[in-house]
Every structure is written in C-alpha cells, then in structure tokens.
C-alpha distance (Angstrom), angle and dihedral (degrees) to the residues before:
residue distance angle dihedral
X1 . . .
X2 3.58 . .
X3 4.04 139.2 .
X4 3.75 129.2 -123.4
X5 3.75 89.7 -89.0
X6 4.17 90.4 47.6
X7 3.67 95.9 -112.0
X8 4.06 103.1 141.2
X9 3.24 110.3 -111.7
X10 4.43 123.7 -161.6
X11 3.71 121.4 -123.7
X12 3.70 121.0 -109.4
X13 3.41 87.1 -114.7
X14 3.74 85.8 69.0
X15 3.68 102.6 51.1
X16 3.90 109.0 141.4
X17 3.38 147.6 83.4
X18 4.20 109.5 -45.1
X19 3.71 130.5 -113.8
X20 3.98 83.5 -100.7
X21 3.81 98.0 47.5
X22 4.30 86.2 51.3
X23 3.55 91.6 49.4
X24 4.10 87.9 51.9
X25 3.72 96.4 43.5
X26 3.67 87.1 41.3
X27 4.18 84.9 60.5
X28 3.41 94.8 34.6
X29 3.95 87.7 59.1
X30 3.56 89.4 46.9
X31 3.36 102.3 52.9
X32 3.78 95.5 38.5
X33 4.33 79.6 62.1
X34 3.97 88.4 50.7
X35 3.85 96.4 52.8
X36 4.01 82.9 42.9
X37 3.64 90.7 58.0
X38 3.45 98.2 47.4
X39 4.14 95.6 45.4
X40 4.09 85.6 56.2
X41 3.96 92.9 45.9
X42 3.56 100.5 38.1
X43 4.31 108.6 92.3
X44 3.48 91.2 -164.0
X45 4.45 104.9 94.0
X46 3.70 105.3 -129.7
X47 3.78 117.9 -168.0
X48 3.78 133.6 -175.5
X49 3.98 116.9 -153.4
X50 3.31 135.2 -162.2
X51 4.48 123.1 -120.0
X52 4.05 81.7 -94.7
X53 3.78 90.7 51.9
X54 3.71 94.1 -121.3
X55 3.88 103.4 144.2
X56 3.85 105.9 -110.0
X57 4.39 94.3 178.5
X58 3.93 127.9 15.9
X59 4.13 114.5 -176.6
X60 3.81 109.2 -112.8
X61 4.04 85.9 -112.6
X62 3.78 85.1 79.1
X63 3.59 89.1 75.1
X64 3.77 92.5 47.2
X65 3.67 94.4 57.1
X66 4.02 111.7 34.4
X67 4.30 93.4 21.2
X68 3.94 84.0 -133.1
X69 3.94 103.6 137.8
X70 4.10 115.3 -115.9
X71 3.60 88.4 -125.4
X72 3.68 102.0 50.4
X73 3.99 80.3 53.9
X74 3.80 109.5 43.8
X75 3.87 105.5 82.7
X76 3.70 98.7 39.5
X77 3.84 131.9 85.5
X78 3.30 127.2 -93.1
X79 3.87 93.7 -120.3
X80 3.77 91.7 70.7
X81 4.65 81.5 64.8
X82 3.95 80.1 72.6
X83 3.77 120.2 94.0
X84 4.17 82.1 -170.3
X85 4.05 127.4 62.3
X86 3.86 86.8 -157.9
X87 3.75 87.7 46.6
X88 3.85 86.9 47.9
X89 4.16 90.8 46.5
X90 3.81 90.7 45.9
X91 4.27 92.1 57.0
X92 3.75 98.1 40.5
X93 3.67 92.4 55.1
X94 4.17 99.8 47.3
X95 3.78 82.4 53.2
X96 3.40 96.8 49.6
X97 3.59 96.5 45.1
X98 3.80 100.7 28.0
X99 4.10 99.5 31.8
X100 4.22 76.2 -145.2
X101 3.97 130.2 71.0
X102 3.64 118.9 178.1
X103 3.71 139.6 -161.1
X104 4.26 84.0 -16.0
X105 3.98 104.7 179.8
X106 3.41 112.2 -136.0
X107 3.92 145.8 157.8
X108 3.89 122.6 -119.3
X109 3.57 122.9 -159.9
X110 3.58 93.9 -139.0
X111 4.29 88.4 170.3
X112 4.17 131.4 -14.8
X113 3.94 84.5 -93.3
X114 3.90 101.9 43.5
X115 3.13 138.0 53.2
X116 3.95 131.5 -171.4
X117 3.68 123.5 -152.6
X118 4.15 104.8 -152.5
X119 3.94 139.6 175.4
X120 3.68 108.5 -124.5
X121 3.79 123.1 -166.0
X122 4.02 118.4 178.2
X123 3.78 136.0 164.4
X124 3.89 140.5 -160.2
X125 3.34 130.0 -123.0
X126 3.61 135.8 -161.0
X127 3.60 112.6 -127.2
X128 3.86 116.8 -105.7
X129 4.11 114.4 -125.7
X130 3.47 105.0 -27.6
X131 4.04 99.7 -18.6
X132 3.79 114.6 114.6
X133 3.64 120.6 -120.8
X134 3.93 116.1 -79.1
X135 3.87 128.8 -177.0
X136 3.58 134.6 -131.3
X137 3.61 138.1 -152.0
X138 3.67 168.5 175.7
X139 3.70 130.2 -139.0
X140 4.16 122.2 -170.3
X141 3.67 123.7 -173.1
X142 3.94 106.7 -140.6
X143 3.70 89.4 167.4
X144 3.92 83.9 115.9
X145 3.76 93.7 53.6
X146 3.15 97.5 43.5
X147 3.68 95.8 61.0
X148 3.74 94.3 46.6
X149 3.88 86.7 59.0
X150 3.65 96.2 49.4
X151 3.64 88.2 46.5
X152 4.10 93.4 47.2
X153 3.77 85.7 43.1
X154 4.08 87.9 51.5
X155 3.76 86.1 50.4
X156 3.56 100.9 46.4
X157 4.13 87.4 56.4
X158 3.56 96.1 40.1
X159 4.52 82.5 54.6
X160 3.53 89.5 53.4
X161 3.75 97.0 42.0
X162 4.00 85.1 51.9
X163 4.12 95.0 46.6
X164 3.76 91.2 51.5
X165 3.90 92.0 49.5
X166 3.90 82.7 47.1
X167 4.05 93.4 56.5
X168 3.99 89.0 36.6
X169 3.78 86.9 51.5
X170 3.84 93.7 46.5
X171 3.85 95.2 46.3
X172 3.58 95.6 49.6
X173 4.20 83.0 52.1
X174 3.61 89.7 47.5
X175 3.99 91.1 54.2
C-alpha cells in the first residue's frame, strides 16, 4: 500500500516494531545479558560516578568483597570509600588535575572492625552531546597481598636475626 506521493505505506494491522527493530532489540537484549555476566563474574569492583562523584553504578562484586550493600552505596560519593581524609584529599585532587588516577593505595572502611587496603584506578570523561562528564573505575582489594608481604618481610628479618645469632653462637664456641 502506497501514499499519494508512492511511498509504501504498512497497514494498521501491522503497527509495531519492524523485522529490523526485533532483530536490534533482540541484540540489544543479548548483549545487555553478556555485559551482565561479566559485571557478576568479574572480582575486580567497577564503579561508574557521576561529575559530582556521587556513585551512580557499583558491580555486584562490591558486595562480595567489602559486605557493604550496593544500595547503601549508590547515591553517595566516593570520598566516603576512604577510611583516610588525607587519603580522600590526595584522590580528589589527581582527578581533578589529571582527569586519570592510577593504582592509588588506599584504605576502605569496609565495617568498624575491618578494614580493606585496595588499588583504585578511575578516569574522567567528558560528556558526549549534551551529557555531563562521568567517571569510571576499577577498585582491587590487595588487602591479601599485602599481608603476605608484611608477613614475608617479617620472615626475612626474623632469618637474618636467627643467622647472626647462629655465627655469634659459633664464634663464641670457637673462642
């Protein structure tokens, strides 16, 4: 069916979305379940934050790692992650200068018993069109790693401490 100026034209009884726009909300839906998947496998926590800083999306393995709930987190800054003002003084300002902060070592009071000590690494971005700017991240907990390199460093002197008693004990012998 066709108009007065012969452009075709669908029948009522075909209102709806096209074969073309199913297809494309068909892989839109798709790929909306991919990027799903990989936000609840990843153990990294990503986060996306708005121009204020005021967290706007945290990946559910935030939950996983610092048993904070999502929700009690989306809304606020990102300041209140860090256990330190200085810490907290120190991030703001690389972003603001930089627009880019990498591998920034910082504590998180994840509860009043526990803290975590993590790796953050966020960026700016402009806004596209009219969109403000937003910024994107990565947080790591190294608490783990941390603790076995104190510990290794702890062993190393404690080695040392026992090898010089060892010569001290054998040159006393020898005397």
């Amino acid at each position: 069916m066709a108009d007065k100026k012969g452009v075709s034209k669908r029948p009522e009884s075909q209102k709806g979305p096209t074969r073309c726009q199913q297809r494309a909300n068909q892989a839109l839906k798709e790929c909306r379940q991919k990027l799903q998947w990989v936000l609840e496998d990843i153990s990294d926590v990503h986060f996306i934050a708005d121009e204020h800083t005021v967290i706007t999306e945290l990946s559910p393995s935030f939950e996983k790692i610092f048993e904070i709930s999502r929700k009690k987190m989306i809304g606020k800054k990102l300041a209140s992650l860090f256990a330190e003002d200085n810490q907290r003084e120190k991030f703001s300002s690389l972003l603001l200068d930089k627009g880019k902060v990498t591998d920034f070592e910082f504590a998180i009071a994840a509860n009043e018993h526990n803290n975590r000590i993590c790796l953050l690494g966020a960026t700016r971005h402009r806004g596209v069109g009219a969109s403000a700017p937003i910024i994107t991240g990565t947080i790591r907990d190294i608490t783990g790693y941390k603790l076995a390199k104190q510990e290794l460093q702890t062993s190393r002197e404690q080695l040392q401490q026992s090898q010089k008693m060892e010569a001290l004990g054998t040159l006393v012998a020898g005397v």
